[in-house]
N, C-alpha and C positions, 0 to 999 in steps of 0.2 A: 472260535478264532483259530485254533487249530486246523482246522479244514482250510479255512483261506488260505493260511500261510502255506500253504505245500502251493494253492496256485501262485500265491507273491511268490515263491522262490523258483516253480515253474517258470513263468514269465519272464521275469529278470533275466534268467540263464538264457531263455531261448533268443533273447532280446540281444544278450554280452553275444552268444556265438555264434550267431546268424546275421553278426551286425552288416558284413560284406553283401551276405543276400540279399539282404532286405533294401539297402542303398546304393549297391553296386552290380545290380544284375546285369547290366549290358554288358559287363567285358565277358572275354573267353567266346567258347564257341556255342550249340546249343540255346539260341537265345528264345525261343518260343516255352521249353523245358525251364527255362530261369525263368521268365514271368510266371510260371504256372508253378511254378514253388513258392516264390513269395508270395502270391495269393495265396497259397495254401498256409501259410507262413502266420499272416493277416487275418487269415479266418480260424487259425489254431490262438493266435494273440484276444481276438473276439472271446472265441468260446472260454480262456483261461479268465478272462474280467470278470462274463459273466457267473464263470466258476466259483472268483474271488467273490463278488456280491451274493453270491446265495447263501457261503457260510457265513458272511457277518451279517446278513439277511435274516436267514435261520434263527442263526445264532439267538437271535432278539425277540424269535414270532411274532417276526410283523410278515401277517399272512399275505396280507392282497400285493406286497412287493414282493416280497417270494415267490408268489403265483406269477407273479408278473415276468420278475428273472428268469426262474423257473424256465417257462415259457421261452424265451429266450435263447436259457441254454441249451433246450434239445435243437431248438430252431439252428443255432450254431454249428450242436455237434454237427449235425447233417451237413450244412454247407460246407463242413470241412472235411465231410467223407466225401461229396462230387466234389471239393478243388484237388482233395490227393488224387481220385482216379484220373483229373484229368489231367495233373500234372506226370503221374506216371504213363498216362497214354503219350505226350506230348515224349516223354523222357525217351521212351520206346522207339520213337517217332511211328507210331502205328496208326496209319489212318485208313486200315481197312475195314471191315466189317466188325471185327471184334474189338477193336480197338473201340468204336463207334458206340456198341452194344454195351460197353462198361461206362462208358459217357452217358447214354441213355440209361440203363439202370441210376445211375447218380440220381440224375436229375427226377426219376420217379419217384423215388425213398423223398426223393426231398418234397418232391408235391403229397406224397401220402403221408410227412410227416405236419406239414401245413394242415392237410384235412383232419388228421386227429387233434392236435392243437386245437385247432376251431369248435372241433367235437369237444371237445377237452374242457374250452371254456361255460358249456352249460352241462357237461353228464363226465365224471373224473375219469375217464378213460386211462389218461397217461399217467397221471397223477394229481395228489389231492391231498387235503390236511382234515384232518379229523378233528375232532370235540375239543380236543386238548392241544390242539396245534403240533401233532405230529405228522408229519411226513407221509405218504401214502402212497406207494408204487401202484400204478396201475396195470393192468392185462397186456396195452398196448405199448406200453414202455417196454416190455420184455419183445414185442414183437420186433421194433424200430432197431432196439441195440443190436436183436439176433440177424436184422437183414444187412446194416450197417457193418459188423463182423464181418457174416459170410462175406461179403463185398469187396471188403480190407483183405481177405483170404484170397481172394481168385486173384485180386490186381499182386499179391504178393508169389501166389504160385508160379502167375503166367510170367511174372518176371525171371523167377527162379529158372523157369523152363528155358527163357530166353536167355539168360544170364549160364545154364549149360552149354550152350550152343556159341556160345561168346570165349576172347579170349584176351587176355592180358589185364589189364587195365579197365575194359569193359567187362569182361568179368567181375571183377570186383566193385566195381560201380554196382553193378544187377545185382550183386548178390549184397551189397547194404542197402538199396531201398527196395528189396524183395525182406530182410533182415523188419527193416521198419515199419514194413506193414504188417510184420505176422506179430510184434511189439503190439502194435496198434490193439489188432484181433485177440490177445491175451487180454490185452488192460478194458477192455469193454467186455472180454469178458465177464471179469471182474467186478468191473461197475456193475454190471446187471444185479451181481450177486451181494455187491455191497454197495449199495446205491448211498449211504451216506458216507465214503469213504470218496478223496478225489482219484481215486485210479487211470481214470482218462486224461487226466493231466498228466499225469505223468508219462503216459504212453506217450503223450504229443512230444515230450520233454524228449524222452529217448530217441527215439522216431528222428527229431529233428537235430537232436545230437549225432547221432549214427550216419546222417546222412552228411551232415556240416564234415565230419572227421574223415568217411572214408569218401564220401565224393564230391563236395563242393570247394575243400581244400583240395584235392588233390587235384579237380581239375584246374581250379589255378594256380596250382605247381606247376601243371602242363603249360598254362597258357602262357607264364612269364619265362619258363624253357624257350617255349618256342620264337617268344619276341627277344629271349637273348641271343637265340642264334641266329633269327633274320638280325642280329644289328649286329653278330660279329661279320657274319657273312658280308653286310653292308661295310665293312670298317678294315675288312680282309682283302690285300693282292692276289689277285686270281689265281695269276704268272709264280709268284714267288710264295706267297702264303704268308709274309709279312705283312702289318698294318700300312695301307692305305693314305691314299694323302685326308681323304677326309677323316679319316683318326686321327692324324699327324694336327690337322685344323681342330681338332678336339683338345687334344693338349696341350696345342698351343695358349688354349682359352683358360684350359685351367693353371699351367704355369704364369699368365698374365694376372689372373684372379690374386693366386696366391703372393707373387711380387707384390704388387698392390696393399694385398693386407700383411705383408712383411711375414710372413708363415713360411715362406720358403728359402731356406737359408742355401744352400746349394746345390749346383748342379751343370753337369756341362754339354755343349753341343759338339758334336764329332759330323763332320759332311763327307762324304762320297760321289765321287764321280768317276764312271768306269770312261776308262779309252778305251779306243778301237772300237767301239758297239759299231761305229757306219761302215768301217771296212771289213770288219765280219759279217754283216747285211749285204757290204755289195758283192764281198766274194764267194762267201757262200752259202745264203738265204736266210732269210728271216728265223728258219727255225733253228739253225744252230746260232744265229743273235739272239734265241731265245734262250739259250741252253745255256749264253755266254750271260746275262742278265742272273739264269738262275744259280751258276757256281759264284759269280761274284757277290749275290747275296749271300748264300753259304757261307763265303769266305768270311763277310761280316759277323754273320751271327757267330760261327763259333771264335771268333776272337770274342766279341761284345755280347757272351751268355746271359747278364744277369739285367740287361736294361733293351728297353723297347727298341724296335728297327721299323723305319716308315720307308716303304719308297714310294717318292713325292714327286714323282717324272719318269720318261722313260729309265733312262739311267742313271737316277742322283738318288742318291740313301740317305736320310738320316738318324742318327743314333741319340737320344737324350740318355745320358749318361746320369746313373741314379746308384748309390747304394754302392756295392762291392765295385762296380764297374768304375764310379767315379773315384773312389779313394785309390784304386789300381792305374786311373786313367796315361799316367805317362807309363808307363812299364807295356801297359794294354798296345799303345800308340806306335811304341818302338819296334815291340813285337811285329803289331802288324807290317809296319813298313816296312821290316827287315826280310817279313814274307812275299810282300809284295815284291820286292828288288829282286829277289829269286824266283817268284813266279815270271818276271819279265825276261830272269835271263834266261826259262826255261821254254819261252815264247807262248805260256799261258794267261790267264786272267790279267788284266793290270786295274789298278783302282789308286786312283790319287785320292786323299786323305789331309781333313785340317779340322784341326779341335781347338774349343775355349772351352772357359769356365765363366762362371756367372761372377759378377764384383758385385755385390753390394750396395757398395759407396757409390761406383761410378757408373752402374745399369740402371736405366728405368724401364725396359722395353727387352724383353725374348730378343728382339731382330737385333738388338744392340753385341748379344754374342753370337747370335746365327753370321752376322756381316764378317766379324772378326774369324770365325773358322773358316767363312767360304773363302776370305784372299787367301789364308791357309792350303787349304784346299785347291786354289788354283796355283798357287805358286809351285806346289806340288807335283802339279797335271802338269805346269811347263819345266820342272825339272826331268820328271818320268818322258816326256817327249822327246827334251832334249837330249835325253840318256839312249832312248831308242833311232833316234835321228843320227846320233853317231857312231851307233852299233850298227847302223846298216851298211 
């Protein structure tokens, strides 16, 4: 019973840290390298059962199911020496000659391991149980483990070799499952030399820990980096570098959620709209309308540091007011507009400006304080007009 249990607890683990592998191989990148692990995955899960049933097999001498498992398990190991090779050719992406060659050797060992089995079952070649029902290593047991090694060795060097020639990140990928195959190549050594001992389990154990830790995690560290920056990139003003109206539509949804289930106790909305943007366009081009777009947002963020900025149109800003911003919000308010009046009288930037806050009592709807800041807002724009209309 002893003996089983190392593969009961083999399995188990490889089952807990492989869970992703096993049922979520599509995502990331590499997809033909993912299938061709979890088969390997699958045919290492095989070989550890049949591991399991030989020691409570054993255990009992009940010969002709031992014979039978037995049988089994070498049939096993093998299929999970050709799934590694050809997942590490697959990993490699090597579809040359040698790539080819280590595919083809696989697939050999596994048909000469078939012909000895067969041999096996009328003259003990591989192995056999004696008088007393002990265990019986055969000639060609040692031959199968030693080609199955060598094998686990070359796909583990050639990685190595390639895993030199690599850099960063692929680096270190190459260099854990170049790691898990020379794992592999120890633990059968092993086995060979103490065949009632589960040594090969354990290899699988490592092997597919090593690889879970240094390269299947990490590449989907990579892969959820990368979709977080296609969605900031998605969520990002090109022009300004501020969030976007379809971010702006994103927290509108979640501020509406949270209203709803009463979680959201406050918060305010602040609106912007620059003047001047079409007379700066017709007098003197687009791209200094562009330059005038990018100080006026400026202008916002460093009054409004500590809460999100959308711009949701050519030239209207919004600010949702959260945190230090909103508890500061009239002091923040005054400030700004007292900048603005002096940026107008300096004949720079002008941005009218109108804030709420959320009620409670008397909101059921975001738009219900969005409404209340924009007549702000405009009333604003027509005091700033009328203040530049008389200045002229």
């Amino acid at each position: 019973m002893y003996y089983a249990s190392i593969g009961m607890l083999s399995i188990a683990v490889l089952a807990i840290i492989n869970f992703d592998a096993l049922m979520n191989f599509h995502l990331g990148k590499d997809l033909v390298a993912k299938i061709r692990y979890r088969q390997f995955l699958y045919g290492a899960m095989v070989y550890l059962i049949s591991d399991i049933l030989w020691g409570i097999l054993y255990g009992q001498r009940w010969v002709l199911p031992t014979f039978i498992d037995t049988t089994i398990y070498f049939l096993s190991m093998v299929v999970s020496v050709v799934l590694w090779t050809r997942f590490v050719v697959a990993y490699l992406e090597n579809q040359g000659m040698f790539g080819k060659l280590l595919i083809y050797s696989g697939w050999i060992i596994a048909a000469y391991e078939v012909i000895v089995l067969t041999i096996n079952l009328f003259t003990p070649i591989v192995f056999g149980f004696d008088a007393n029902k002990e265990y019986v290593p055969g000639r060609s047991r040692y031959v199968t483990l030693f080609i199955q090694m060598f094998l686990f060795l070359v796909t583990a060097v050639y990685t190595m070799i390639i895993a030199a020639k690599s850099e960063g990140s692929a680096r270190r990928h190459h260099v854990a499952v170049a790691l898990s195959g020379i794992a592999m190549t120890i633990f059968i050594a092993l086995q060979s030399l103490y065949p009632l001992l589960p040594f090969y389990a354990v290899g699988c154990l490592l092997a597919t820990c090593t690889i879970h830790s240094f390269v299947y995690r990490d590449e989907r560290t990579e892969f959820n980096s990368a979709i977080d920056s296609t969605r900031n990139l998605a969520y990002r003003d090109p022009l300004t570098g501020v969030k976007n109206k379809l971010a702006y539509l994103e927290k509108l949804k979640d501020i509406e959620i949270r209203m709803q289930t009463k979680t959201l106790k406050e918060f305010g909305v602040a609106v912007f709209d620059l003047n001047n943007l079409k007379k700066v366009n017709d007098t003197l081009g687009h791209e200094a309308g562009d330059q005038y777009i990018k100080d006026a947002c400026m202008f916002i963020c460093l009054h409004f540091k500590y809460s999100p900025v959308f711009r949701i149109g050519g030239d209207e800003f919004v600010v949702i007011l959260e945190g230090r911003d909103y508890e500061e919000r009239e002091f923040l308010l005054e400030s700004f507009e007292a900048d603005i009046d002096k940026s107008q009288a300096d004949g720079l930037v002008v941005i009218a400006s109108g804030l709420s806050i959320f009620d409670p009592k008397g909101d059921d709807s975001y738009n219900n304080v969005f409404m209340r800041a924009d007549r702000k807002m405009y009333e604003r724009k027509g005091f700033l007009k009328a203040r530049e209309a008389g200045n002229a």
